[in-house]
Structures are given as structure tokens and as C-alpha cells.
N, C-alpha and C positions, 0 to 999 in steps of 0.2 A: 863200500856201498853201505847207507847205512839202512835198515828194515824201515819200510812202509809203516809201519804201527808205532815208532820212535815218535816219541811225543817232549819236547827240550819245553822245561817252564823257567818262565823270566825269571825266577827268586835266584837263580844262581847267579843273575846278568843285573842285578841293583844299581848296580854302580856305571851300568850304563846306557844311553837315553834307547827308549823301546825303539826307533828305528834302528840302531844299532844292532841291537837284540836280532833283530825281525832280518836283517842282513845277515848277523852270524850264520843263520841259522839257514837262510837260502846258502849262503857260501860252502857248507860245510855238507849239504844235501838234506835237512832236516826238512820233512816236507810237511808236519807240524808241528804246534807249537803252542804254550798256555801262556797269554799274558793277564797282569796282573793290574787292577782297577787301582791302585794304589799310584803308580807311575802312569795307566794311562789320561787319572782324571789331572794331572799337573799341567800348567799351561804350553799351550800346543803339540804335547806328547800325543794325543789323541788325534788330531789332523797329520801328523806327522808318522803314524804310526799306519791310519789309514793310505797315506801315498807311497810309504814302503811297502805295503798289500796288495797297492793296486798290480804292482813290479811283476806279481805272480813269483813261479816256484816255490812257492809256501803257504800256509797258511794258519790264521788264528782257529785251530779245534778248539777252544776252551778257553776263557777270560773268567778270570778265579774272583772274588771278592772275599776277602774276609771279614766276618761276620763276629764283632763281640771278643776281638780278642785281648787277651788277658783276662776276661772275666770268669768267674765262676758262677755256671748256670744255675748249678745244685743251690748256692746259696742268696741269689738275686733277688732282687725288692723291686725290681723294674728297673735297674741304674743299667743294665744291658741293651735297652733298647732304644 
């Protein structure tokens, strides 16, 4: 069984499409789960991810975006935003 508070983020699951993800993670008892705006803004990952949701036994706690990355804030001229 695995603890209530286990929270599985898609960057381990890249390689594969966030309904995938979003089944591991019911399959395996994960009853949340962070995905990631990178895979779900790709075309139809996002409708596709929402119907794997609807499924229940899981659910989206957290959709992550990242913000800037590679850059250095310390040294930025405004090319960060």
C-alpha cells in the first residue's frame, strides 16, 4: 500500500504520453500526482490527459511549469522573460 501523501511527478515518466503517466500511477495506487505543462501543452496530451482524470483513482495535486530555465537571474537583462 502505498501512503496517502506519495505524490509521483511526470519528469520520471518523459518518455511517456501523460495519459500513460496518469494510469501508471492509478495502477500502481498513486493517488497523486504532479504533471508537467511541458507534455501537457503538446497537441492533444491535454484533452487526453483530462479523460484519463475523469477515470478517478487519482488525481492531478500539482501541474509544475517551469519558469526560465537555463537562465541566470543574477545576471539577466530582461532575455528571461
Amino acid at each position: 500500500m502505498i501512503h496517502p501523501r506519495v505524490n509521483l511527478h511526470q519528469v520520471a515518466f518523459l518518455d511517456e504520453s501523460t495519459a500513460d503517466f496518469i494510469a501508471f500511477c492509478r495502477d500502481i495506487g498513486v493517488g497523486n500526482m504532479t504533471l508537467v505543462t511541458p507534455k501537457l501543452m503538446q497537441p492533444g496530451e491535454l484533452e487526453a490527459a483530462q479523460t484519463a482524470l475523469a477515470r478517478g483513482g487519482t488525481r492531478a495535486a500539482v501541474v509544475n511549469h517551469p519558469l526560465a530555465m537555463g537562465s541566470n537571474l543574477e545576471l539577466d537583462r530582461g532575455e528571461a522573460s
